[in-house]
Structures are given as structure tokens and as C-alpha cells.
C-alpha positions as CSV (number, residue, x, y, z in Angstrom):
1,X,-0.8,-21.5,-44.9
2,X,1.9,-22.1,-42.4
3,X,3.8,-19.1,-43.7
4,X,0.5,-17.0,-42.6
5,X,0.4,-19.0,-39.1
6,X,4.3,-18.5,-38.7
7,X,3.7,-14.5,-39.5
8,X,0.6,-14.2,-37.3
9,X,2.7,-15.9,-34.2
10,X,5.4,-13.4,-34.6
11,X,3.1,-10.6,-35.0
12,X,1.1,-11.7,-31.6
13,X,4.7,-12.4,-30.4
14,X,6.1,-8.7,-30.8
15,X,2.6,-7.4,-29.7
16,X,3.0,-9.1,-26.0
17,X,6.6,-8.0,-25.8
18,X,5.5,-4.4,-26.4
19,X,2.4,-4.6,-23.6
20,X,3.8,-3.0,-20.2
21,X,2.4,-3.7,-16.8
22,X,3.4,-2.5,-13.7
23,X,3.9,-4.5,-10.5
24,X,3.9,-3.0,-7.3
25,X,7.0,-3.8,-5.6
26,X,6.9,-6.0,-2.2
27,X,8.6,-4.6,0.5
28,X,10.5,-7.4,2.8
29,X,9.8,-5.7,6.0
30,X,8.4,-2.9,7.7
31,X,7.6,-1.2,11.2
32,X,4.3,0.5,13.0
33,X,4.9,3.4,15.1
34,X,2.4,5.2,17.6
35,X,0.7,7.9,16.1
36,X,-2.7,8.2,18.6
37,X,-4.7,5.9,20.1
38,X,-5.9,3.5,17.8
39,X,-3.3,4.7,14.7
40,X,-0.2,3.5,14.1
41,X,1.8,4.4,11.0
42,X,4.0,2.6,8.7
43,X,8.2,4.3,9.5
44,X,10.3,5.3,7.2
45,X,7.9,4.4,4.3
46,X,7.5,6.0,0.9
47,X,4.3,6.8,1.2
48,X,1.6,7.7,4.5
49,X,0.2,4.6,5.4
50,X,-1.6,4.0,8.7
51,X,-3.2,0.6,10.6
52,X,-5.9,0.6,12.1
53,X,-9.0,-1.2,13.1
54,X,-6.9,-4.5,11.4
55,X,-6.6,-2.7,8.0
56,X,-3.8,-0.5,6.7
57,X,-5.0,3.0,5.1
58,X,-3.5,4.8,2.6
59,X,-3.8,8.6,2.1
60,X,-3.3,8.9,-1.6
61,X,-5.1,11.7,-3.8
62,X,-6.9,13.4,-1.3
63,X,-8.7,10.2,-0.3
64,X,-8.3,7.0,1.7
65,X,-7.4,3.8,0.4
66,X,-7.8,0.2,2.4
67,X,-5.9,-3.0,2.2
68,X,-4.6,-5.7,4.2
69,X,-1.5,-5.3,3.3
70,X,0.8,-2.3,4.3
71,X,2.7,-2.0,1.0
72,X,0.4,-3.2,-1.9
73,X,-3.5,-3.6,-3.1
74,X,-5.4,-0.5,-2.5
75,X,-8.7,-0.1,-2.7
76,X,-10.6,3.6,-2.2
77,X,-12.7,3.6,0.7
78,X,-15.5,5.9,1.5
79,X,-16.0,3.8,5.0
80,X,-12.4,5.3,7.0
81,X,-12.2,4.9,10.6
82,X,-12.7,8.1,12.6
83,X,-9.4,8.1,14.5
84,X,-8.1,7.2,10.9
85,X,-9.4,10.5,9.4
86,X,-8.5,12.2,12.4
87,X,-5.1,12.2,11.7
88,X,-4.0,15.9,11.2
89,X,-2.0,16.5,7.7
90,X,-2.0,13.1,6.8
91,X,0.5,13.5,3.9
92,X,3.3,14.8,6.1
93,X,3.8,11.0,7.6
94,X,5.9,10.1,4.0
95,X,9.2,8.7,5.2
96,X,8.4,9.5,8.9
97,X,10.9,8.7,11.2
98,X,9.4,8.7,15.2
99,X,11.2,10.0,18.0
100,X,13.8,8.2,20.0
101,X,12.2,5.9,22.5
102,X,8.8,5.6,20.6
103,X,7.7,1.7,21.0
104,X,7.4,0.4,17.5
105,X,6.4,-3.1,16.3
106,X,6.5,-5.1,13.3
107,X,4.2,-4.6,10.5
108,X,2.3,-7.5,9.2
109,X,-0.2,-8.6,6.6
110,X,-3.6,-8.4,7.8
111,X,-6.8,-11.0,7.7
112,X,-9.1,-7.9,8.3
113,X,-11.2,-6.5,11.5
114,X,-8.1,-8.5,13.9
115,X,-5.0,-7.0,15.9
């Protein structure tokens, strides 16, 4: 009996170790830049990511995805701001770097619906 329990453990053992999860990695810091009014994106960052209307959007597979936080938990959203959507070519803020003398501010992590 204990030679079945000792075999089962290993089994679920080398089961776990094979099981693979991805983490999104947290970013220590990041910075919003003017965009329009209303819109400020996320410089110098992988990925387009806006904040607006105390949420940060995501343009990610031809849609919009919401989340308090600028670098991590996305959620699709059918319910995107208008100056949000507004932005023209979305995708091409990846990495954006602003112009010299742009005002830019720290990003932080958003309670929702506050500036």
C-alpha cells in the first residue's frame, strides 16, 4: 500500500513539474505622454497602451482591452471611450517615444473612473 501511495505521489509530482503557466511580467515603472485631449499613452512600451477616463486601454487583436493597471490584467471591452477609439492607427504607438519637450508624467495603477 505505501509502495502504491509513494508511486502515486511521484507520479502527481512529475505531473505538476511538467504543467507550464505564464506570468505576465511587472514592469517597475513607466511614463504617460500626451497623445489628445483626454489620451495619454504609455512611452517607450512594448505594446500600445493608452489612459484614459482612469483606466488603461490596450489595443491588442483588433480590439480594446481595459485594466487598471498599465502593464498587466486585460480584459476585452466592448464599452471604449470615444477619444480612446479615436486614436488614429492605434498599433503604431508600440515603443513610442514623444517629441522633445512633450510633458510626460508617471504612470500609475489605477482604482478606476479617477485621475
Amino acid at each position: 500500500m505505501l509502495r502504491h501511495v509513494l508511486v502515486l505521489a511521484l507520479s502527481l509530482g512529475l505531473a505538476g513539474a511538467a504543467c507550464y503557466t505564464e506570468e505576465e511580467y511587472a514592469y517597475p515603472s513607466a511614463n504617460l505622454a500626451y497623445v489628445s485631449p483626454g489620451v495619454e499613452v504609455v512611452a517607450g512600451y512594448d505594446y500600445p497602451v493608452f489612459y484614459s477616463d482612469g483606466y488603461y486601454w490596450r489595443w491588442s487583436n483588433n480590439g480594446w482591452y481595459r485594466s487598471a493597471r498599465w502593464d498587466r490584467g486585460w480584459a476585452y471591452s466592448a464599452h471604449v471611450p470615444e477619444h480612446v477609439r479615436g486614436v488614429a492607427h492605434p498599433w503604431t504607438y508600440s515603443h513610442y517615444h514623444p517629441a522633445p519637450g512633450v510633458a510626460m508624467r508617471p504612470a500609475h495603477v489605477s482604482g478606476g473612473h479617477h485621475r
